[in-house]
DSSP file (Angstrom, degrees, kcal/mol; ACC not computed):
  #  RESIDUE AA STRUCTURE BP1 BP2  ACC     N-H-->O    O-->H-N    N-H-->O    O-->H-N    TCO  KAPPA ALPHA  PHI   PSI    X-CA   Y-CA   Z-CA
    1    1 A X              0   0    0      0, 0.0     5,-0.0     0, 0.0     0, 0.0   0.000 360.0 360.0 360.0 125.9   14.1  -11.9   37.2
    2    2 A X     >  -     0   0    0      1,-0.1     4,-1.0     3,-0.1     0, 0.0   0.251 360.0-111.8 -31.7 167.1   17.8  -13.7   37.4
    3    3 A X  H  > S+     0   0    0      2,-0.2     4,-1.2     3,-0.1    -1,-0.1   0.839 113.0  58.6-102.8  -8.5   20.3  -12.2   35.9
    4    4 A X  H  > S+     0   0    0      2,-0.2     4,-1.5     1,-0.2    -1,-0.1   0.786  99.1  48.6 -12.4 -68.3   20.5  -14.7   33.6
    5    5 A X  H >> S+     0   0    0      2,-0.2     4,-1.1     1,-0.2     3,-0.6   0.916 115.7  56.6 -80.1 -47.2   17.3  -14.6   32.2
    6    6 A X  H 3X S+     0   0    0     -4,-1.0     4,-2.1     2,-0.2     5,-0.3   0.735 100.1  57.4  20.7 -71.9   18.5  -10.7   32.1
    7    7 A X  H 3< S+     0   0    0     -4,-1.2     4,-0.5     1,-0.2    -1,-0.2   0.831 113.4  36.0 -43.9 -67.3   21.3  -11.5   30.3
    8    8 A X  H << S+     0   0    0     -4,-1.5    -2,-0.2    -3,-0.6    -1,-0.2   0.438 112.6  50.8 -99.7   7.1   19.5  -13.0   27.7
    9    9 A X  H  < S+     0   0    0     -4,-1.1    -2,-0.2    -5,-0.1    -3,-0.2   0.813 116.7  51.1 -68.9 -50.9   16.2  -10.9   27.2
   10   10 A X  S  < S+     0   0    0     -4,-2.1     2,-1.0    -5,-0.2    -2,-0.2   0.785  98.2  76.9 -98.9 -33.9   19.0   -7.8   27.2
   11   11 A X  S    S-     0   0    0     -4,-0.5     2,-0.1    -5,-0.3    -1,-0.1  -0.610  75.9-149.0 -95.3 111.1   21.3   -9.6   24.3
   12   12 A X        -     0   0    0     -2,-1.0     2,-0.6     1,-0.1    -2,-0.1  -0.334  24.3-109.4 -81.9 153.9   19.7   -9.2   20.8
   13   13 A X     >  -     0   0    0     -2,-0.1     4,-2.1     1,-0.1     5,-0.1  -0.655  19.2-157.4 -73.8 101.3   20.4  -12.2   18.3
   14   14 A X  T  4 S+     0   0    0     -2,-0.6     4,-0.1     1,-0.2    -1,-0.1   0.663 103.8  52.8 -83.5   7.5   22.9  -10.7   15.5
   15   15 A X  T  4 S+     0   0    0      2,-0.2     3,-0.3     3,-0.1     4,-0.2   0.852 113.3  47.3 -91.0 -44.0   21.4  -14.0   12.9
   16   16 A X  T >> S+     0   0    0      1,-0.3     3,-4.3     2,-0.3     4,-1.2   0.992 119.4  45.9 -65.9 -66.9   17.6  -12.1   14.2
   17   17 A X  H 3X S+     0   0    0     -4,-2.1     4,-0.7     1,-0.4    -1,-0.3   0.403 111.4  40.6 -27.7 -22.5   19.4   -8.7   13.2
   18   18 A X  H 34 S+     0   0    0     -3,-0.3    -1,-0.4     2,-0.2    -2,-0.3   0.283 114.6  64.2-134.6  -4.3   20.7   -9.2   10.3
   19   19 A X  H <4 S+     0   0    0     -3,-4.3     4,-0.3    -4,-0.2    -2,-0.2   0.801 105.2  40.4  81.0-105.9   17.3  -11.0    9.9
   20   20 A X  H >X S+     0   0    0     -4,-1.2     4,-0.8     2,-0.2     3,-0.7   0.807 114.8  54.0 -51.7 -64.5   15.2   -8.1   10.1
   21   21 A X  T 3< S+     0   0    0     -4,-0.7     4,-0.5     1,-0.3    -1,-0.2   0.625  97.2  60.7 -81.3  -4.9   17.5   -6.0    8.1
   22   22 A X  T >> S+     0   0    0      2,-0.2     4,-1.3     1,-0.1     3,-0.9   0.785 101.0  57.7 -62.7 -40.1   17.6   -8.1    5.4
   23   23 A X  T <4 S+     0   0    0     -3,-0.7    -2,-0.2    -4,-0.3    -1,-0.1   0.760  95.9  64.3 -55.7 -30.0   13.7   -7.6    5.1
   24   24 A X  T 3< S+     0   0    0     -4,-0.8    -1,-0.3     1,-0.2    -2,-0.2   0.900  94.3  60.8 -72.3 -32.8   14.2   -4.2    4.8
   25   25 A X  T <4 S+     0   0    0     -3,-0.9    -2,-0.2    -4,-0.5    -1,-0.2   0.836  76.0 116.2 -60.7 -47.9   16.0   -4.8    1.4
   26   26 A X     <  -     0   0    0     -4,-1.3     2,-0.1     1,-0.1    -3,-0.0   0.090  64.9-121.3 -40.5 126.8   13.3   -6.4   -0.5
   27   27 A X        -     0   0    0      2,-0.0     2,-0.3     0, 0.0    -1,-0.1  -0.243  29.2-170.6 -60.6 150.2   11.9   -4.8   -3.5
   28   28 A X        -     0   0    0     -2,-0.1     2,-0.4     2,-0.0     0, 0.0  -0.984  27.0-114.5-148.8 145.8    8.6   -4.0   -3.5
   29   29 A X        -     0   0    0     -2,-0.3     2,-0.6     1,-0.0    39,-0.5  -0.486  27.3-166.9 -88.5 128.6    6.1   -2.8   -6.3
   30   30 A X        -     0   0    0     -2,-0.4     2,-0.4    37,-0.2    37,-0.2  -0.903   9.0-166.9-125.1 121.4    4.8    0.8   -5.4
   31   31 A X  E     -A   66   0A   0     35,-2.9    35,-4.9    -2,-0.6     2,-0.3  -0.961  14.2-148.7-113.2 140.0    1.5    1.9   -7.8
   32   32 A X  E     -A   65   0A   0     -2,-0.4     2,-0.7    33,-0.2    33,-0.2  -0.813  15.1-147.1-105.3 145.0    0.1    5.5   -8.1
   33   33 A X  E     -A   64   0A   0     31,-1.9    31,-0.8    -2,-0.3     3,-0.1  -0.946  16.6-174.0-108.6 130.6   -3.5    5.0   -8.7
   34   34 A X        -     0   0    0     -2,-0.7    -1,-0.2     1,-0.3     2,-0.2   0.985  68.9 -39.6 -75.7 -81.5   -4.6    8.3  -11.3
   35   35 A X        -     0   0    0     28,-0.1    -1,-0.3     2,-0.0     2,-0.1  -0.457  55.5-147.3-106.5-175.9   -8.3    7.2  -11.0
   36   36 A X        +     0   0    0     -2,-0.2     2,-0.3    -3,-0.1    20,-0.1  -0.516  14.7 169.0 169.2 126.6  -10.6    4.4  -10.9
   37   37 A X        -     0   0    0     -2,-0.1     2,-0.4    18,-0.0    18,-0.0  -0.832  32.7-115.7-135.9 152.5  -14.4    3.6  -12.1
   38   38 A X        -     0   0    0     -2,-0.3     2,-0.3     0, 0.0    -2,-0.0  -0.834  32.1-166.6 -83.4 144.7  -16.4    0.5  -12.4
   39   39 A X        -     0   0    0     -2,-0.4     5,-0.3     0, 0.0     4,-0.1  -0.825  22.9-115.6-155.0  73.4  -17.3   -0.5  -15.5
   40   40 A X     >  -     0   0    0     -2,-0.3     4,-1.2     1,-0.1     3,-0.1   0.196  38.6-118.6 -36.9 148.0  -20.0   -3.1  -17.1
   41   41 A X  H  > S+     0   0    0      1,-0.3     4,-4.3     2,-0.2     5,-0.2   0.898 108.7  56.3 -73.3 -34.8  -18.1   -5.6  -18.9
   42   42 A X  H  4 S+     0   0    0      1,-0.2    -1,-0.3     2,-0.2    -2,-0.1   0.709 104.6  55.9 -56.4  -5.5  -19.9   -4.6  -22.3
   43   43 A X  H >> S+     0   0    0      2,-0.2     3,-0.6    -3,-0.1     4,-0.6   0.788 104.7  43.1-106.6 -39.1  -18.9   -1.6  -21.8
   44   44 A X  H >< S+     0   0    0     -4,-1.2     3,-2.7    -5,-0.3    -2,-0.2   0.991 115.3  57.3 -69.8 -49.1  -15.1   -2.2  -21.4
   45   45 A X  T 3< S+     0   0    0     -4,-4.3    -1,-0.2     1,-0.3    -2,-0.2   0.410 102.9  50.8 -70.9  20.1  -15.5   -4.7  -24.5
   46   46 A X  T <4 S+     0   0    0     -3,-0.6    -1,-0.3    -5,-0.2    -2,-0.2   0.560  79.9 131.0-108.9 -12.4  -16.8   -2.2  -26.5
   47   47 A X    <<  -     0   0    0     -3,-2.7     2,-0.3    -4,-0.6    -3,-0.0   0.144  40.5-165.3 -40.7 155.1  -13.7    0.3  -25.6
   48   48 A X    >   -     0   0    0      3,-0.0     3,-2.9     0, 0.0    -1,-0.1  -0.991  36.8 -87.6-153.8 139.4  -12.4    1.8  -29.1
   49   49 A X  T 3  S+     0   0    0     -2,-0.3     0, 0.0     1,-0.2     0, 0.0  -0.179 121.8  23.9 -35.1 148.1   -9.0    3.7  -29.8
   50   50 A X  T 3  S+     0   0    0      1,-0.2     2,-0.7     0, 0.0    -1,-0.2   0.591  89.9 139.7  75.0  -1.4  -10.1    7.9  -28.9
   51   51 A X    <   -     0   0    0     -3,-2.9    -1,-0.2     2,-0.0     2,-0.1  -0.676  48.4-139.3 -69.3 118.1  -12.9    6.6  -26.7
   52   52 A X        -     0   0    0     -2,-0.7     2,-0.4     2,-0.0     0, 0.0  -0.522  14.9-169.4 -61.6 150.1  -13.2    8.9  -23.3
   53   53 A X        -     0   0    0     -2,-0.1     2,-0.6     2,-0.0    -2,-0.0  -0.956  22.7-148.3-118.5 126.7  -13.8    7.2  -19.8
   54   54 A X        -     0   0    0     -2,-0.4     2,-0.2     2,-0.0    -2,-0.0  -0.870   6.5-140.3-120.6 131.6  -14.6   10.0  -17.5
   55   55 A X        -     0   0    0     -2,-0.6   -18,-0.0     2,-0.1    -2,-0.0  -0.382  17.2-143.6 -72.5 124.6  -13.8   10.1  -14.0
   56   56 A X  S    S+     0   0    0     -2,-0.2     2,-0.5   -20,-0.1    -1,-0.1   0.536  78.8  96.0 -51.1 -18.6  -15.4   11.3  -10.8
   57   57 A X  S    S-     0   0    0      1,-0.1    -2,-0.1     2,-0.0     4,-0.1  -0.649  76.9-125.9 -76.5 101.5  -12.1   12.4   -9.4
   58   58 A X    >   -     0   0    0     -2,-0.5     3,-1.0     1,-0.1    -1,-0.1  -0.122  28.5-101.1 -60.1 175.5  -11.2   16.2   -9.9
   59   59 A X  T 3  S+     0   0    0      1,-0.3    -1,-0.1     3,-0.0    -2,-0.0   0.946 121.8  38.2 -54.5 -63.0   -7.6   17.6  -11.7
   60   60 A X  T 3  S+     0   0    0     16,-0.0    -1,-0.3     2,-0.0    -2,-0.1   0.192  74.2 122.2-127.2  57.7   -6.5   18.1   -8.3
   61   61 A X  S <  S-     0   0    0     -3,-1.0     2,-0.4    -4,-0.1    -4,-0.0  -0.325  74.7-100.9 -49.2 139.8   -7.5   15.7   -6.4
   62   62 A X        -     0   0    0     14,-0.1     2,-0.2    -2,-0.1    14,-0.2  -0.755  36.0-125.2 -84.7 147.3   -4.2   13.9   -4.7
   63   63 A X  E     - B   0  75A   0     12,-2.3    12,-2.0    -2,-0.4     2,-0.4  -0.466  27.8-111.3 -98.3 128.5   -3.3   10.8   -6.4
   64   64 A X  E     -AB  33  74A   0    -31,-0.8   -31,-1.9    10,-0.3     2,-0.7  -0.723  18.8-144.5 -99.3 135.9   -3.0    7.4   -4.1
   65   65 A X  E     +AB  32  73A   0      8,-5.6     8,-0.7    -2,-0.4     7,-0.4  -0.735  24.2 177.9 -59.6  83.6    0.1    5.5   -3.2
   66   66 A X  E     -A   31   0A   0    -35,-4.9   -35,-2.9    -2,-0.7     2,-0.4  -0.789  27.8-175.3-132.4 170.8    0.1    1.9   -2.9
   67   67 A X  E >  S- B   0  70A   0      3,-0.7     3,-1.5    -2,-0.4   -37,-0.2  -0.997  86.2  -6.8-127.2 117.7    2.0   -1.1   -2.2
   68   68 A X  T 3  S-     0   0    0    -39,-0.5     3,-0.1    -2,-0.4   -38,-0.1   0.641 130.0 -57.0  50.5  16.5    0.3   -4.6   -2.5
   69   69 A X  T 3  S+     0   0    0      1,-0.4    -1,-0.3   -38,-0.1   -39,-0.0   0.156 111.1 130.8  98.9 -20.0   -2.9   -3.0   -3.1
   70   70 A X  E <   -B   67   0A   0     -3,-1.5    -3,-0.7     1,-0.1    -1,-0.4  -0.336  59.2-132.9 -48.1 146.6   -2.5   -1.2    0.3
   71   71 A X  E     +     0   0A   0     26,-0.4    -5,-0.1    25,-0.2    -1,-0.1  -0.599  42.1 155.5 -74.6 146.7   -3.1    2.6    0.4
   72   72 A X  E     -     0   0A   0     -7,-0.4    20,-4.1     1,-0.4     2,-0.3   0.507  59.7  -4.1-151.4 -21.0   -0.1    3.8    2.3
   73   73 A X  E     -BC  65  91A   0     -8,-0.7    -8,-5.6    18,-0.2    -1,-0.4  -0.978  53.6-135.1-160.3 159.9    0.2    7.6    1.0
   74   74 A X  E     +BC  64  90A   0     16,-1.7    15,-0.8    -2,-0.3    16,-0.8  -0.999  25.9 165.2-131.9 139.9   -1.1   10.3   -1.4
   75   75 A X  E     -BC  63  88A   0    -12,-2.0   -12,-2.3    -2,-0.4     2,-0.3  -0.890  29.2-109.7-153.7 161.8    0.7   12.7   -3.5
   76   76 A X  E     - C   0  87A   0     11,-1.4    11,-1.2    -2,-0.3     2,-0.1  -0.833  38.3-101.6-115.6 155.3    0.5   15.1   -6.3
   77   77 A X        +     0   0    0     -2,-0.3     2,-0.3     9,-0.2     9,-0.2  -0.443  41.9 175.4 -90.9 167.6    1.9   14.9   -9.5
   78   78 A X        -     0   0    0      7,-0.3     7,-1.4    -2,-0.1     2,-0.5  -0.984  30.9-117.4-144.6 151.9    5.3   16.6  -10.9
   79   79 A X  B     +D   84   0B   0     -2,-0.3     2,-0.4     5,-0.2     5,-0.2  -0.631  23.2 177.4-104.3 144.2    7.3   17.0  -13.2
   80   80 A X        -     0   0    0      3,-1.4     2,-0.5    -2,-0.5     3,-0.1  -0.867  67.5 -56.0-132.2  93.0   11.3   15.9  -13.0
   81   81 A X  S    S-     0   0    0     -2,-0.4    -2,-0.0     1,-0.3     3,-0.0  -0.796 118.5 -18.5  76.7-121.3   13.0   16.5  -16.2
   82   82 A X  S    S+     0   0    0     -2,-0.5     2,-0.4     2,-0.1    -1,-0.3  -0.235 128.7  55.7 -95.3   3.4   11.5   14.9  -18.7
   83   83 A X  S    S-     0   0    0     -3,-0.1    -3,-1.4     0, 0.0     2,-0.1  -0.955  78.7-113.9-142.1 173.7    9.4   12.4  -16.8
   84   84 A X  B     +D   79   0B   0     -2,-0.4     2,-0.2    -5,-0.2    -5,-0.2  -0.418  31.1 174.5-111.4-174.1    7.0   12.8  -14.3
   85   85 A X        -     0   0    0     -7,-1.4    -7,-0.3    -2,-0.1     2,-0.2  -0.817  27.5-107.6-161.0-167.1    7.1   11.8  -10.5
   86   86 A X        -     0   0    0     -2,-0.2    -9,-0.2    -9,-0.2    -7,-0.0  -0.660  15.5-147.7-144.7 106.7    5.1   12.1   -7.6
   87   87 A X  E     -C   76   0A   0    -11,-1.2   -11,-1.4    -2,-0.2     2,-0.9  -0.442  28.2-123.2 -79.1 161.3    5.6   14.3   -4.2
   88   88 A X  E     +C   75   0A   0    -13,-0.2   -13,-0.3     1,-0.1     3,-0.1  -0.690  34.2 171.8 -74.8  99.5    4.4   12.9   -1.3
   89   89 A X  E    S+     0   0A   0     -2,-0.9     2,-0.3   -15,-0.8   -14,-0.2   0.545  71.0   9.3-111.0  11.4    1.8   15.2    0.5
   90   90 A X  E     -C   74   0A   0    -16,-0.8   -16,-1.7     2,-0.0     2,-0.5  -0.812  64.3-161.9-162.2 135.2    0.2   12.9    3.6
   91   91 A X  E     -C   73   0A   0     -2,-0.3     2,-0.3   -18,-0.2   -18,-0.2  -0.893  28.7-112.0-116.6 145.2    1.6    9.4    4.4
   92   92 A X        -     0   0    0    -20,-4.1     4,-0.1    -2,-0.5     5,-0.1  -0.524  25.1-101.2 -74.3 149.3   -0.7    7.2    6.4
   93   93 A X    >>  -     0   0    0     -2,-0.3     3,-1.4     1,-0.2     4,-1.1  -0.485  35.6-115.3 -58.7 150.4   -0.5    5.8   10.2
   94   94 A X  H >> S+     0   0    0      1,-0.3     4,-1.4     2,-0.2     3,-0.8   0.962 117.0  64.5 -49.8 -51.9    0.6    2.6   10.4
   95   95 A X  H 34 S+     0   0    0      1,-0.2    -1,-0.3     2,-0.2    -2,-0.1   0.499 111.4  43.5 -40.1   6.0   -2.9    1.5   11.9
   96   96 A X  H <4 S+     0   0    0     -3,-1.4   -25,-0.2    -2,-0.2    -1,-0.2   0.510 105.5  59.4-116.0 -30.3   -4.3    2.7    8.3
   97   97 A X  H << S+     0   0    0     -4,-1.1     2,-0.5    -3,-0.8   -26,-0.4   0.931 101.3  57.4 -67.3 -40.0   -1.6    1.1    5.8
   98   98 A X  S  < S-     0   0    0     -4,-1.4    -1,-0.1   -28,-0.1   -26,-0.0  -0.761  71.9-136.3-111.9 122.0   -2.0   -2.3    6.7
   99   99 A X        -     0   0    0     -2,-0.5     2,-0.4     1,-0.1     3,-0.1  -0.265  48.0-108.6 -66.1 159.0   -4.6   -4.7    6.9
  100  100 A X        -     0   0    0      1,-0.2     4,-0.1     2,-0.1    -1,-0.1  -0.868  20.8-139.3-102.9 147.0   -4.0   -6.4   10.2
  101  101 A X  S    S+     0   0    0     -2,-0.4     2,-0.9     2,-0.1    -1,-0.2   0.728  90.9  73.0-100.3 -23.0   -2.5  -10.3    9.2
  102  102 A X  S    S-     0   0    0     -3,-0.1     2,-0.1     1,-0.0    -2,-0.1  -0.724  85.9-136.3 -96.2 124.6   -4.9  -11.5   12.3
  103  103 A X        -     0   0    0     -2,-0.9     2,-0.1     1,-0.1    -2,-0.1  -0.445  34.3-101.9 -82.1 145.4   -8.8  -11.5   11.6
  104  104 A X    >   -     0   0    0      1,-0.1     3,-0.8    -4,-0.1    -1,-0.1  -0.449  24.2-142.9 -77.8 133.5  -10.8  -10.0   14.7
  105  105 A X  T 3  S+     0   0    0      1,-0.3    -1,-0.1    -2,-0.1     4,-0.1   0.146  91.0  64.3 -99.2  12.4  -12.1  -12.5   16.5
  106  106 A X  T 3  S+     0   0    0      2,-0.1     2,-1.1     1,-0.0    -1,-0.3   0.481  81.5  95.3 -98.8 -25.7  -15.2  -10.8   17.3
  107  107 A X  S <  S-     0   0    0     -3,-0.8    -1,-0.0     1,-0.1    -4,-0.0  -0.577  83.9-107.4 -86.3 123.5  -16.2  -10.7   13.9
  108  108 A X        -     0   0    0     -2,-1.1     2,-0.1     1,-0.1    -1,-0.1  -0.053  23.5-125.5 -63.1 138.0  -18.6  -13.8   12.6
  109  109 A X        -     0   0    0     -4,-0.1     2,-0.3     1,-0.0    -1,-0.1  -0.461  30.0-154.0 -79.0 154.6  -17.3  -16.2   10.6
  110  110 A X        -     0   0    0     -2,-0.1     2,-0.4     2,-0.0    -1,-0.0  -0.945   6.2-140.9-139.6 123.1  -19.6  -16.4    7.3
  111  111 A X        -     0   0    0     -2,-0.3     2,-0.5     2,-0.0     0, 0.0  -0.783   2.6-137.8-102.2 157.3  -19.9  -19.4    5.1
  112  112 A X              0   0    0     -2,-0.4    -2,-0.0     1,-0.1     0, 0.0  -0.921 360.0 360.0-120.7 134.5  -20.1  -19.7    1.5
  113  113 A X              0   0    0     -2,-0.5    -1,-0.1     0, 0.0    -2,-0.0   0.342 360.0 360.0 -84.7 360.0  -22.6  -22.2   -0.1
């Protein structure tokens, strides 16, 4: 390799940098999921104030983290002050958090009639 082409492989972009860290800034919506059932739709339109739904999920079961619908962590709940919160007790590998943007190219394409 030149040292040119050196030169500029080795010298980062401060516009890319500043870029990148700008990304980092963005808000994003983070939901703790409690539970979660399926439901017939009569069944939700019958819902009435003092009506139970009960859940498959035990008391302490850990509670999922997510971001854009993503799983990324699980945590149990606590309380802080007057409101509650959540610690964190397993964060995922990246390979788990993210659906990956590029579809596997092994996998057959399916049409819909």
């Amino acid at each position: 390799m030149s040292t040119d082409t050196q030169q500029r492989h080795s010298t980062t972009n401060p516009a890319k940098v500043d870029f990148w860290k700008s990304l980092l800034r963005i808000d994003a919506s983070v939901a703790v999921t409690l539970a979660s059932k399926d439901l017939q739709v009569d069944r939700i339109l019958s819902l009435v104030p003092g009506m139970m739904i009960q859940f498959d999920k035990g008391c302490d079961a850990p509670l999922l983290v997510e971001v854009d619908n993503q799983k990324i962590a699980e945590g149990e709940v606590v309380k802080v002050g007057d409101k509650f919160g959540l610690r964190i007790t397993e964060i995922l590998t990246s390979d788990e958090r993210w659906i990956p943007l590029v579809k596997d190219k092994t996998t057959p394409k399916t049409d819909v009639h």
